[in-house]
N, C-alpha and C positions, 0 to 999 in steps of 0.2 A: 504493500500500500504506500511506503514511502518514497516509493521510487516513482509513481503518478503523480505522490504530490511533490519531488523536484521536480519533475517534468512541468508540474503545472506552475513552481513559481520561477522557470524557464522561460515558459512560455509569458507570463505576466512580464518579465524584462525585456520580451520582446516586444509586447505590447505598450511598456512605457516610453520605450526608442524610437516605436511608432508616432505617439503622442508628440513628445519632444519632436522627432519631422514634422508635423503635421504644423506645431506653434511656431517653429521656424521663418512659416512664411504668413501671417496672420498677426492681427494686430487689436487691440481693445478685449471686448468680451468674448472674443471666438480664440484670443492668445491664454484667456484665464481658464476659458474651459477645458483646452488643453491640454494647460499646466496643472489641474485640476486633476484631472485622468490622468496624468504625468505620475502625479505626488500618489495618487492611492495604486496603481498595480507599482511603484516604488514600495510602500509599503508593507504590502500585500505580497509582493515578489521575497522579501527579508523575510517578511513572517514565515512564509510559507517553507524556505530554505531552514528555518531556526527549526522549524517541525521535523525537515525529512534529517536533518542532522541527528533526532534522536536515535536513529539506528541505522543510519548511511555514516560509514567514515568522512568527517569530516576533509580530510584528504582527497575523496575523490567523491563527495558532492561538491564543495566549492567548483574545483574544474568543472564538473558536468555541467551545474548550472551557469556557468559563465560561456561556457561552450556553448550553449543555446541560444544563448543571447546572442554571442556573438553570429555565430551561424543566422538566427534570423534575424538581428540587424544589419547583414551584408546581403540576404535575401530581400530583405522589404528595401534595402538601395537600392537592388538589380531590377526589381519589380515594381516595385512601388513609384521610388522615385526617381527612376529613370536614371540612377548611376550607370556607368560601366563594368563591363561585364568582360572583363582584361580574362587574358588565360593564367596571368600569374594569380588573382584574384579569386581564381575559382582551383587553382589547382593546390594553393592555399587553405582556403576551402573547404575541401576533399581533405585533406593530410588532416585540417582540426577534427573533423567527423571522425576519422579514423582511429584519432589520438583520443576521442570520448568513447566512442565504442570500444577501444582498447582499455581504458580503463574499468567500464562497468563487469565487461568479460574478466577484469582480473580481480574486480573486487569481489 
């Protein structure tokens, strides 16, 4: 069970990186709402990691869940925001994927 809820406060980092782009380009009450959504899956992402710590090694939740992030915060650029999509970027990428799945497999 704890290992859906790192995945899910993964997923919530992803979701506040989303935010943050989104406030980037926006200004008055649509930059608060934003930062708003920003601040609670920020929250909610910590909490969520403090939980799956009680029986995930601390050691290879941190990476995992920063892995996530990372991973879909260079997805939602490729996607979302119309970054570049280099082949060192994505081959990068791959090797982090590689480097999270190699960890849960050894924990």
């Amino acid at each position: 069970m704890n290992w859906i809820i790192l995945i899910a406060a993964g997923l919530c980092e992803v979701g506040f990186t989303y935010c943050l782009g989104r406030a980037k380009g926006v200004a008055g009450g649509e930059w608060w709402t934003w930062m708003a959504g920003f601040g609670v899956l920020y929250v909610l992402s910590a909490a969520l990691l403090a939980k799956a710590t009680q029986t995930i090694e601390l050691s290879v939740a941190y990476p995992v869940w920063t892995g996530i992030g990372a991973v879909g915060a260079v997805l939602l650029g490729v996607i979302v925001f119309r970054e570049p999509a280099t082949f060192w970027r994505m081959f990068f990428l791959v090797t982090l994927i590689g480097s999270i799945i190699g960890l849960k497999a050894l924990s």
